[in-house]
LUMFI-447858 format. One line per 8 residues: number of its first residue (from 0); for each residue x, z, y of C-alpha. Coordinates in pm, whole numbers. Layout:
BEGIN
NUM	X,Z,Y; ... .
# end
This chain:
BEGIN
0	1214,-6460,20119; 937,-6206,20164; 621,-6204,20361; 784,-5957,20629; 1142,-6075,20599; 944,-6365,20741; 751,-6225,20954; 1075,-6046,21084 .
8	1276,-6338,21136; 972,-6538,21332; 965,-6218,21562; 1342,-6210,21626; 1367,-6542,21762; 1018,-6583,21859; 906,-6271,22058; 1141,-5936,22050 .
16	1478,-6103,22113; 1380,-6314,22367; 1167,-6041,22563; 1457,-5787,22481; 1691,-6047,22643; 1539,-6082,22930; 1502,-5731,22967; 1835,-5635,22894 .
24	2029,-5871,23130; 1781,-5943,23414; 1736,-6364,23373; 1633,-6381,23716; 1332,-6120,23651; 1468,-5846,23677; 1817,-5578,23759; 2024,-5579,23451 .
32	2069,-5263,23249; 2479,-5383,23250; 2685,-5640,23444; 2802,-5902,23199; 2539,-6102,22950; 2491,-5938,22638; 2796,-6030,22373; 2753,-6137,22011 .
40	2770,-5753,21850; 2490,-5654,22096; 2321,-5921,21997; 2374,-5840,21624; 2208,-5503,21679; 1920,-5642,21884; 1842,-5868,21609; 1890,-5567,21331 .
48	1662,-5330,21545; 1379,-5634,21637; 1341,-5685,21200; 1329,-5316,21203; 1093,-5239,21438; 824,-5541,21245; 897,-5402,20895; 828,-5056,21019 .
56	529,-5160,21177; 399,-5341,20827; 462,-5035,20636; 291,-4801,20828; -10,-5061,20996; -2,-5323,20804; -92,-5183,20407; -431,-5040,20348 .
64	-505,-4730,20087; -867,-4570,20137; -1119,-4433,19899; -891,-4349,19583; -764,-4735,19577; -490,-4704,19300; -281,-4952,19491; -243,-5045,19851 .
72	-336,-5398,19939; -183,-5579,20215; -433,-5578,20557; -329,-5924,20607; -500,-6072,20278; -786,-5855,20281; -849,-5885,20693; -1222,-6052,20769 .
80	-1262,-6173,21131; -1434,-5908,21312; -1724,-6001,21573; -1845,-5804,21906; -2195,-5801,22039; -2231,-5983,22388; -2282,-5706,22679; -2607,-5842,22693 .
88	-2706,-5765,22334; -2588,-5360,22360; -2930,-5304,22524; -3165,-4965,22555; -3498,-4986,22460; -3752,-4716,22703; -3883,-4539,22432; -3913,-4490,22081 .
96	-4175,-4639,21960; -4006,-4963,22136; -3719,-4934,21873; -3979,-4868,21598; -4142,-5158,21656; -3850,-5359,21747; -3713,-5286,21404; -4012,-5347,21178 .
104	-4094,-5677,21400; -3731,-5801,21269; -3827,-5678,20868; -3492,-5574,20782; -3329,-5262,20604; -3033,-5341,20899; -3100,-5145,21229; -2856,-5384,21345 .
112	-3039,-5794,21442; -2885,-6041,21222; -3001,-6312,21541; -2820,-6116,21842; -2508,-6305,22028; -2192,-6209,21915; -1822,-6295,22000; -1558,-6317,21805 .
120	-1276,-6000,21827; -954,-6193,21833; -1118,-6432,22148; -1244,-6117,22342; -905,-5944,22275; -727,-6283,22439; -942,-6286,22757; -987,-5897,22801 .
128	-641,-5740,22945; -806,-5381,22925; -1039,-5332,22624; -1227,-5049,22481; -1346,-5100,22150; -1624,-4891,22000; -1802,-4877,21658; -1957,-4610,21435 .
136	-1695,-4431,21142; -1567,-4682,20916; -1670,-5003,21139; -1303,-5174,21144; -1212,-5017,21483; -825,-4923,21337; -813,-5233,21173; -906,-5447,21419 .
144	-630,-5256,21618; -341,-5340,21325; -456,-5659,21314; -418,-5714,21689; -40,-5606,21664; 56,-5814,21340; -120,-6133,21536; 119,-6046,21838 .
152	390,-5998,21644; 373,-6373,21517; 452,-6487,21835; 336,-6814,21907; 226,-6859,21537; -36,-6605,21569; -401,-6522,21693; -277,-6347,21990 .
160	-204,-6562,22238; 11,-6339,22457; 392,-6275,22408; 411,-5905,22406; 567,-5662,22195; 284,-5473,22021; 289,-5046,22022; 45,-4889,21764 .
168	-12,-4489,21885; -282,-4282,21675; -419,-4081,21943; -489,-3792,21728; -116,-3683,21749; -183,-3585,22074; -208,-3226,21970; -53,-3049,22300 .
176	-139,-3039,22628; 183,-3171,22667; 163,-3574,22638; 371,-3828,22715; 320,-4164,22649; 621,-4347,22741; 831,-4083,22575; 626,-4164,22239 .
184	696,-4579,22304; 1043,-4505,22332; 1003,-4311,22016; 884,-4612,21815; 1230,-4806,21952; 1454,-4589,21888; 1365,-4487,21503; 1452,-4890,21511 .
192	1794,-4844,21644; 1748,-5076,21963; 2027,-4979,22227; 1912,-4773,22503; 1546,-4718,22396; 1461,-4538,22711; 1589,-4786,22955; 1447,-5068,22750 .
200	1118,-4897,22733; 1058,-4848,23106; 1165,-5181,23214; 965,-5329,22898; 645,-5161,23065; 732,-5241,23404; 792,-5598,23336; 394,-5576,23114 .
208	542,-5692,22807; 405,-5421,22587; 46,-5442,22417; -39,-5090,22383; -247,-5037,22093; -433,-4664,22123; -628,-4560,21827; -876,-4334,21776 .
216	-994,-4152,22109; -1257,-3999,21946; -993,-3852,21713; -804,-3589,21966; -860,-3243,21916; -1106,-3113,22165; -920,-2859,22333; -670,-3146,22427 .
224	-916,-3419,22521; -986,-3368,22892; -599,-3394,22987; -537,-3689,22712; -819,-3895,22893; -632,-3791,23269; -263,-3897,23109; -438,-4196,22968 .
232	-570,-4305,23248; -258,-4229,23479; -21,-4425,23269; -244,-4729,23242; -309,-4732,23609; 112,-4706,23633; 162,-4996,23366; -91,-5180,23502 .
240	73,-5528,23414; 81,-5453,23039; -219,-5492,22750; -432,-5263,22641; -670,-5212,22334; -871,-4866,22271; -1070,-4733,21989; -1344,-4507,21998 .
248	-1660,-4379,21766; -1916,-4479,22043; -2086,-4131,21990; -1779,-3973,22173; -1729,-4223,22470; -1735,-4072,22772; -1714,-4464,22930; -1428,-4253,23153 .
256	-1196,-4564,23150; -1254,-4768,23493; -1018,-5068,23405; -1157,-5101,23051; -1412,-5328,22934; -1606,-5174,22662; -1736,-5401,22354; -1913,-5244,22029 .
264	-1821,-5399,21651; -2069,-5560,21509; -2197,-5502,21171; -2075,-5739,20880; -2290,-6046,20872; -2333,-6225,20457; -2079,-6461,20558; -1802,-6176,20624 .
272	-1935,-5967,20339; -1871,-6242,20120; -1514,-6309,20283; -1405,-5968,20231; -1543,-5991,19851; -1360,-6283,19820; -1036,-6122,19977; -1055,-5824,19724 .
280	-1090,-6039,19439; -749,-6229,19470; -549,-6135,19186; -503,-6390,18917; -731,-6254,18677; -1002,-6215,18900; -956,-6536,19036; -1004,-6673,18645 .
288	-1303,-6445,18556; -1465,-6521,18925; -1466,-6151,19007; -1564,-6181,19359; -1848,-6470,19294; -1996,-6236,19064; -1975,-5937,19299; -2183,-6119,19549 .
296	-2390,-6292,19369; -2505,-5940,19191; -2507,-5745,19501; -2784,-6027,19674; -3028,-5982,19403; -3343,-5730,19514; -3327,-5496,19325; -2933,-5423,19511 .
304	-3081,-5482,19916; -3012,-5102,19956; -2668,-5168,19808; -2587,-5442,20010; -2736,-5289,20303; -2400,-5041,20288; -2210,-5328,20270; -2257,-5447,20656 .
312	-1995,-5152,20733; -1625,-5193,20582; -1585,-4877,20493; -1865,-4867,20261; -1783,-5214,20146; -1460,-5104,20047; -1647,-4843,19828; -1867,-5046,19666 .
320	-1579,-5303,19602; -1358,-5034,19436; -1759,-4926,19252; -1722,-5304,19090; -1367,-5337,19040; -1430,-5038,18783; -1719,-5154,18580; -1779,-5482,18688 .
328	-2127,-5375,18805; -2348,-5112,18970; -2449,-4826,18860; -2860,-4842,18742; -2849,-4509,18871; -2844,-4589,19213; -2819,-4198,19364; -2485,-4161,19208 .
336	-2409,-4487,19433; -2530,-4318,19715; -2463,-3983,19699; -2108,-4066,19657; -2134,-4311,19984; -2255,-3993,20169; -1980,-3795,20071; -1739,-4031,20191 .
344	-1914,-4069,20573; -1977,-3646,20488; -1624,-3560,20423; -1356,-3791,20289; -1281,-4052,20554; -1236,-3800,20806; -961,-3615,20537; -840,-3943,20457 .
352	-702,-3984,20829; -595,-3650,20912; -883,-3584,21135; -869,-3218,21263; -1275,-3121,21234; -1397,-2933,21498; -1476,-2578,21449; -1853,-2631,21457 .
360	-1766,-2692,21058; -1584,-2372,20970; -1950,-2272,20885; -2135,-2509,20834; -2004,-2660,20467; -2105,-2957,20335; -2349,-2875,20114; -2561,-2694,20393 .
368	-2556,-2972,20585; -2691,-3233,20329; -2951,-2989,20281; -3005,-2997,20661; -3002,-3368,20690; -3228,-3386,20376; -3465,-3199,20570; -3450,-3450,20861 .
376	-3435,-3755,20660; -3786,-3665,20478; -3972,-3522,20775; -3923,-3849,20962; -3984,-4048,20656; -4277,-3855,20574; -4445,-3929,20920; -4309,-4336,20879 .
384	-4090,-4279,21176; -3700,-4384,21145; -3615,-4301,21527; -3582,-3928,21632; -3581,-3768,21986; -3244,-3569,22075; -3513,-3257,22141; -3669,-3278,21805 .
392	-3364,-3283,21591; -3165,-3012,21803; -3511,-2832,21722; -3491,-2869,21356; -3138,-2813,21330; -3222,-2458,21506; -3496,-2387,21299; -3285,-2511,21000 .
400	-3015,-2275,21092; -3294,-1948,21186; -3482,-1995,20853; -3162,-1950,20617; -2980,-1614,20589; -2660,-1758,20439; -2651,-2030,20762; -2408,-1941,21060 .
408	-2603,-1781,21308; -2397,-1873,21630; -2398,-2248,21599; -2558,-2442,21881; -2829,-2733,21707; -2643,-2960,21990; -2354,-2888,21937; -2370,-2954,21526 .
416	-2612,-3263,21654; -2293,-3415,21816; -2035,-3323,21577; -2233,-3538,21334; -2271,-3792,21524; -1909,-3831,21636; -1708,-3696,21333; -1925,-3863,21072 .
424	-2126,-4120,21219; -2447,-4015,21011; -2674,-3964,21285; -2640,-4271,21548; -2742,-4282,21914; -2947,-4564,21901; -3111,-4585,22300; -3038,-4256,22495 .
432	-3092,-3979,22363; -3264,-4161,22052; -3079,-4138,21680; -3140,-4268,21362; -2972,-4248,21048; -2688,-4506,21027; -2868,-4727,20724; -3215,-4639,20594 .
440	-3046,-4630,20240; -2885,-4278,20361; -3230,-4182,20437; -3377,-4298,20164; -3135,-4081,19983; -3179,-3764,20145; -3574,-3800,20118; -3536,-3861,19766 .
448	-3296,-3547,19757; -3524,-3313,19939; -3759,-3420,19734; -3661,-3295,19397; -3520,-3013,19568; -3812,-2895,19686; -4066,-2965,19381; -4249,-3222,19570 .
456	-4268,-3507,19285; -4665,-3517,19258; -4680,-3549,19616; -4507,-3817,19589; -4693,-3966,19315; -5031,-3908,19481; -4961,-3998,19812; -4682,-4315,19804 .
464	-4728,-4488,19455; -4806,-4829,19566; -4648,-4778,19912; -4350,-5054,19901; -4205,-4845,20188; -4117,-4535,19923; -4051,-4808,19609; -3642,-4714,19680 .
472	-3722,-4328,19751; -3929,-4337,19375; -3587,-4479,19203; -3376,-4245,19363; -3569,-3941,19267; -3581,-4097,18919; -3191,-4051,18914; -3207,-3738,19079 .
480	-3403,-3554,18841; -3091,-3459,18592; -3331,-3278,18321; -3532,-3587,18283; -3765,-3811,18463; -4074,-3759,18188; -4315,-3584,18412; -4251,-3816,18721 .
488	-4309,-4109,18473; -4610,-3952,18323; -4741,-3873,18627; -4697,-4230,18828; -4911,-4360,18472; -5172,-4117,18517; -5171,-4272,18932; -5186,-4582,18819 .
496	-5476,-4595,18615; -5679,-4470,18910; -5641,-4859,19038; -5859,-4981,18753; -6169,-4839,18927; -6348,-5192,18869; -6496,-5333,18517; -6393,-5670,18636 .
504	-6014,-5568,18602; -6095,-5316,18341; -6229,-5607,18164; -5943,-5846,18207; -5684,-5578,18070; -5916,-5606,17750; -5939,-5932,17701; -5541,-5964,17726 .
512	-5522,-5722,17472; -5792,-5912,17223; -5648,-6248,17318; -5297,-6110,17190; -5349,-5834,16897; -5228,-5970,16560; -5040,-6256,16695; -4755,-6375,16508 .
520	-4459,-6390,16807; -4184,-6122,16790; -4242,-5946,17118; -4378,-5579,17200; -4709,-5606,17302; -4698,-5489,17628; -4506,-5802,17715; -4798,-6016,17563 .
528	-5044,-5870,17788; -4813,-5901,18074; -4799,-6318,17975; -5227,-6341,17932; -5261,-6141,18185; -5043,-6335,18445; -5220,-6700,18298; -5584,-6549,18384 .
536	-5454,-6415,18753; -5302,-6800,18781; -5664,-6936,18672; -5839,-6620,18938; -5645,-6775,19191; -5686,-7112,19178; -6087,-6999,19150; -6054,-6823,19456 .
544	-5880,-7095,19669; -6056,-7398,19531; -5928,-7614,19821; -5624,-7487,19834; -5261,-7687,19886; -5091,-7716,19579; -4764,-7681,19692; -4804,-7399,19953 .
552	-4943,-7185,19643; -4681,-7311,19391; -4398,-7252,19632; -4548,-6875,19747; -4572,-6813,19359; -4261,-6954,19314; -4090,-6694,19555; -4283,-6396,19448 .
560	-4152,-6462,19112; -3777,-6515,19152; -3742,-6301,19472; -4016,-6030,19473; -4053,-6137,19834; -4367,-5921,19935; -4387,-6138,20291; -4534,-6463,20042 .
568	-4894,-6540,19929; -5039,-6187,19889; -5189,-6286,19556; -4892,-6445,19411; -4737,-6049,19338; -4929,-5987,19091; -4783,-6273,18890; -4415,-6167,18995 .
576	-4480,-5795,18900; -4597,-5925,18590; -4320,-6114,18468; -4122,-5821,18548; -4292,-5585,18346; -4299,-5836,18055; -3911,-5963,18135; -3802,-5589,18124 .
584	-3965,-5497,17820; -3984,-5762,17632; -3610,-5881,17663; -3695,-6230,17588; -3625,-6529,17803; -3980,-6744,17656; -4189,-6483,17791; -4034,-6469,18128 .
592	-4076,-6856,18116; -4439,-6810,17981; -4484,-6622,18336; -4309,-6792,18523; -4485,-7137,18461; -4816,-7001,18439; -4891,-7091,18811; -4869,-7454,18629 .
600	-5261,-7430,18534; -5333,-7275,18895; -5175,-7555,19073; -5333,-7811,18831; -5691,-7722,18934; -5588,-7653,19317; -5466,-8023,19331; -5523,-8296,19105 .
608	-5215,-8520,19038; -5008,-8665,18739; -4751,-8431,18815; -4904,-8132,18799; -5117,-8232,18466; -4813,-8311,18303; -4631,-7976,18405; -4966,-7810,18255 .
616	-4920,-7994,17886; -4542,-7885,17885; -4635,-7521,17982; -4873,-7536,17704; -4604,-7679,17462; -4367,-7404,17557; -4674,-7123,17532; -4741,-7264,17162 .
624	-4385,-7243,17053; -4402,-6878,17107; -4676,-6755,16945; -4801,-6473,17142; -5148,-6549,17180; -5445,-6547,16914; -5684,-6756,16802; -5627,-6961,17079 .
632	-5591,-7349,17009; -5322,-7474,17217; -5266,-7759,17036; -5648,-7841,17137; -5578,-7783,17460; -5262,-8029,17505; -5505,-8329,17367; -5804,-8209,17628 .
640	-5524,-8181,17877; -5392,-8599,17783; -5751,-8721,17806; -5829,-8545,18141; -5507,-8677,18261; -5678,-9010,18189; -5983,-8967,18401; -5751,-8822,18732 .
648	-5912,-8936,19098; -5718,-9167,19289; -5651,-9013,19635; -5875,-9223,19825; -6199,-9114,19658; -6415,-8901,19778; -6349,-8533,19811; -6617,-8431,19598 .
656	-6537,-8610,19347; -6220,-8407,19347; -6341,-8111,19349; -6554,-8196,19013; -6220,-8324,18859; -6092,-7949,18932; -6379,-7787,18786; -6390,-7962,18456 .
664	-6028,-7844,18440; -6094,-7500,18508; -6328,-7504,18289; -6151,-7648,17959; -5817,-7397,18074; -6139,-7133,18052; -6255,-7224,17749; -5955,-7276,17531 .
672	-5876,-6893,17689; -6203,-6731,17607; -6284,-6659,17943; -6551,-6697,18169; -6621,-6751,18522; -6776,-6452,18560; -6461,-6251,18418; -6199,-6458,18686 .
680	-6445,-6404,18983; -6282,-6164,19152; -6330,-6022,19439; -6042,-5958,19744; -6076,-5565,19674; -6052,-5631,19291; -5770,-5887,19326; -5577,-5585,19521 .
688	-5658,-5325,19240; -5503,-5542,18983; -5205,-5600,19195; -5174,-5242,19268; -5222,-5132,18931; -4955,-5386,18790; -4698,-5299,19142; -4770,-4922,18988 .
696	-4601,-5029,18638; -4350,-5267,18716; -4216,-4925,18902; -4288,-4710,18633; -4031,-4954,18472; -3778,-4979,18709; -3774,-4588,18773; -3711,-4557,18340 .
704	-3428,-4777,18416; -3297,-4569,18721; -3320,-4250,18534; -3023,-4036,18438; -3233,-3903,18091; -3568,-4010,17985; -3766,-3847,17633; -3763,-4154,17352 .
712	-4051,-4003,17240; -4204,-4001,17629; -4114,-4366,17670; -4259,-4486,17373; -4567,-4345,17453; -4592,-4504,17779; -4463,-4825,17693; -4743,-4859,17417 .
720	-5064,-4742,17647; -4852,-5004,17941; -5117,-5234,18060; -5476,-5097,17837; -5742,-4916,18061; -5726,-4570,17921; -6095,-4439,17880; -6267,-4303,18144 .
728	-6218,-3971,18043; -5842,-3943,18030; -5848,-3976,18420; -6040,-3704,18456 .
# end
């Protein structure tokens, strides 16, 4: 037995016979449509039509098909729970700079508060009689509305807890003035073959045994709209005893609908991102290779938050799902990703459902328009602002239009503002008469895009190198640049050497390039640097915070390393950026590790105890096995490590006594390095240089990586100056 011959039969003698029944011959609830109870052929065909009417309804609401999916997939198995927010979360903030500072407060990519109150969908749908359900493009809105009529359709088995008979209209058929509702119910009976559709429809809808299911508001033609909303509202103020769900793009409610209660989708949490992974991955295969584990587990690394910041709306999910399924990865080249996910908001969901655009497009393609939101998206990232005023964007939309002969004339810049909004859910009314973009990685494209379009790549360089706010625009202008990212690469390493503006630092680069010339391990030497470099910044710090915990610096370290988390210990980045310039060119595991456990020596000195000695002779074991370092007697070291381990303080002596214990460790980890005091003393301005400066080349890195074409002959170059002071005068 199939899933819906299953389905079918649980309907029959759960929910449509019974209700039909009753219906049909009165049961003391009603006038019967005839004057005898209904005999056994009758009954036949009522049964017939009923596993008709739920087959029909899983064929054409219950399979899913979007974005190019080769197959369709069953809603049911790839369904996640949908939340709402709580009235009390859907909130408007006074002003602007209230949402701009309510949004960096929270430190986030999501506009969206992972910590508000929500509810979940099917609950609200139980309790709420007449419900209006809103949500940007691509939220869940429909599918939250299928799902709603396949639980009621279970009867008592499923999620919806009322026994109705459940009526799915797509509200952009309403192409006419000419609409009538309970004509198109009957419709969906009689293609079923019940007996007497009409009759069976009125009294169904007079007894309230229908849940009326009315998708896409937002989706009827314009002209049409005004007397849709009237017949709308007529009929469900006639019905009044039956359910009611509505769907709307929140840009385009009118809040016209007096009975209805209006609740807003929530974005995908990690938990439902990670259902919905796991729900796409279900074939056999993937269940053996752990396709949807691996999805996940890739898409919460760093380096994919912009990724995964897409993710918190299905639609885009979907995409990036189908993105996988392909390759079994993401693409490096992360504006491919991107521009592909603006495409789809742009243009092909609305084609996907039949939406009719409004006539605001006929001239305004789709190329303009990126260029137009390109222009938006940089000006307000330019000026660090991510919220725009209604005025100031219908503003630049006219000047937009004004400044470009080839750009429709007649178009109004509110007008195009709103058809944005509502159509493609770009743009997002955040507070009234506030929008942002819908996710900051959109933005962070278009900057990016207006960027190379507009020749603006040593502004960039110049102005936003070590800004952590631009480090996603930088990648995505990498990507961008199709005839090769040389220049942008040679100029960020030109930018970056302006941070060595101190002979302390200067001086430390030097000595990690003495300390590791000639030495006998097989790794570039860029990544040897990057290892000596990271053990003197461990020793600087533990210098620097002589009375430091042990455990509150290991731990910040710790997380800078693995995470690249830039709310940690501020001095613990320099370490993580680092080991990622030495893991990525290097492409060795021992001198990640070397990097890694450097903090060892750091955490030594900053607190005396067995522990942390003995964590400092294995480090140095590991360091000697692979050979990067020169004339450097680690072997010495371990034995001057054993004996100090001997002579360790007891915690109940006195502090000072410590604190001498500490020194006469820093000063052997000194000594077997060939450094001095003087050369770790640095100060808090020097300590930010050298962070800056190695920040500045761990993105030089990444944006080689991002890039669509990049010069061998550039690279190499770059990769073998990585990490030297250049003399003075090749800054000039």
């Amino acid at each position: 037995m199939t899933g819906i011959e299953s389905l079918a039969i649980s309907v029959v003698s759960g929910v449509a016979v019974p209700i039909f029944q009753i219906l049909w011959e009165g049961g003391g609830r009603g006038i019967r449509f005839f004057s005898k109870s209904l005999d056994e052929k009758t009954r036949e065909i009522i049964f017939a039509a009923s596993k008709q009417y739920v087959e029909n309804y899983q064929e054409r609401h219950g399979i899913l098909k979007v974005l190019g999916m080769r197959e369709p997939v069953q809603l049911e198995s790839l369904y996640t729970a949908v939340q709402f927010l709580s009235d009390d979360t859907i909130q408007s903030f006074e002003s602007i700079e209230n949402l701009e500072k309510f949004y960096r407060e929270a430190k986030s990519r999501r506009f969206q508060s992972k910590d508000i109150s929500r509810q979940a969908g099917t609950k609200v749908a139980n309790e709420t009689q007449y419900l209006m359900v809103l949500g940007s493009p691509g939220a869940g809105k429909s599918t939250f509305l299928r799902k709603m009529g396949l639980e009621a359709l279970k009867g008592k088995r499923g999620g919806f807890k009322h026994s109705c008979i459940p009526v799915f209209i797509e509200l952009k058929r309403f192409t006419s003035s000419d609409i009538d509702i309970e004509k198109i119910i009957a419709e969906e009976f009689s293609i079923c073959g019940f007996p007497s559709p009409d009759k069976f429809t009125a009294k169904a809808l007079e007894e309230g045994r229908l849940l009326i299911l009315l998708d896409g508001l937002d989706e009827i033609p314009t002209q049409n709209l005004t007397d849709a909303i009237n017949q709308i509202q007529n009929f469900v103020d006639k019905y009044d005893g039956n359910r009611f769900i509505a769907s709307c793009r929140t840009a385009a409610h009118r809040n016209c609908f007096r009975r209805f209660s209006d609740v807003t989708m929530a974005d995908f949490d990690d938990e439902q991102i990670q259902k919905f992974i796991t729900n796409w991955f279900q074939s056999e295969a993937d269940k053996q290779a752990n396709t949807g584990a691996k999805c996940w587990e890739l898409l919460q690394k760093p380096e994919n938050s912009a990724a995964k910041e897409l993710a918190h709306t299905p639609l885009l999910l979907t995409f990036l799902c189908l993105v996988y399924d392909r390759s079994q990865n993401f693409p490096d080249n992360r504006s491919v990703l991107y521009k592909k996910a603006l495409r789809i908001l742009l243009e092909e969901w609305a084609s996907e459902k039949r939406i009719l655009r409004d006539e605001i497009y006929q001239g305004l393609h789709t190329e303009l328009e990126e260029i137009l939101l390109s222009e938006i998206a940089y000006t307000g990232f330019e000026s660090d602002r991510l919220f725009f005023s209604q005025r100031d964007i219908v503003q630049q939309i006219k000047t937009f239009l004004a400044s470009n002969l080839n750009a429709p004339q007649h178009l109004d810049g509110e007008a195009v503002l709103k058809a944005i909004a509502v159509q493609q859910g770009i743009l997002v009314e955040r507070a009234e008469d506030v929008f942002s973009f819908s996710h900051l990685t959109l933005q962070e494209y278009l900057t990016a895009q207006y960027i190379d379009d507009h020749r603006l790549v040593e502004k960039l360089v110049t102005e936003h190198l070590i800004d952590e706010r631009w480090k996603e625009v930088f990648l995505l202008v990498a990507g961008l640049m199709r005839g090769g990212a040389d220049d942008l690469l040679l100029l960020m390493e030109k930018e970056a050497q302006k941070y060595l503006n101190s002979n302390k630092v200067r001086d430390l680069l030097n000595w990690a390039e003495q300390v590791t010339t000639g030495s006998p391990g097989n790794y570039k030497s860029v990544g040897k640097r990057a290892v000596a470099i990271a053990i003197a910044y461990a020793i600087a710090i533990a210098n620097a915070n002589p009375n430091a915990i042990a455990n509150a610096i290991a731990n910040a370290i710790a997380n800078a390393i693995a995470n690249g988390n830039a709310n940690v210990y501020a001095n613990a980045k320099a370490i993580s950026y680092a080991n990622a310039i030495a893991n990525a060119i290097a492409y060795a595991y021992a001198i990640a590790y070397a990097i890694v456990n450097a903090i060892v020596y750091a955490i030594a000195i900053a607190k005396a105890k067995v522990n942390a000695i003995n964590e400092s002779i294995r480090y140095t074991g590991e360091l000697e096995k692979i050979q990067i370092l020169k004339n450097v007697n680690l072997t010495a070291l371990i034995t001057q490590l054993k004996a100090l381990k001997m002579q360790l303080p007891d915690d109940q002596q006195l502090k000072n006594i410590k604190l001498a214990f500490a020194q006469n460790l820093q000063t052997t980890l000194l000594d077997a390095f060939h450094l001095t005091p003087e050369m770790i003393a640095l100060s808090d301005a020097e300590f930010k240089a050298l962070e800056n400066y190695l920040y500045a080349n761990d993105l030089i890195i990444k944006c080689k990586q991002a890039a669509v074409r990049v010069s061998p002959q550039t690279w190499d170059a770059i990769e073998a100056r990585m990490l030297l002071p250049l003399p003075v005068v090749d800054q000039q």
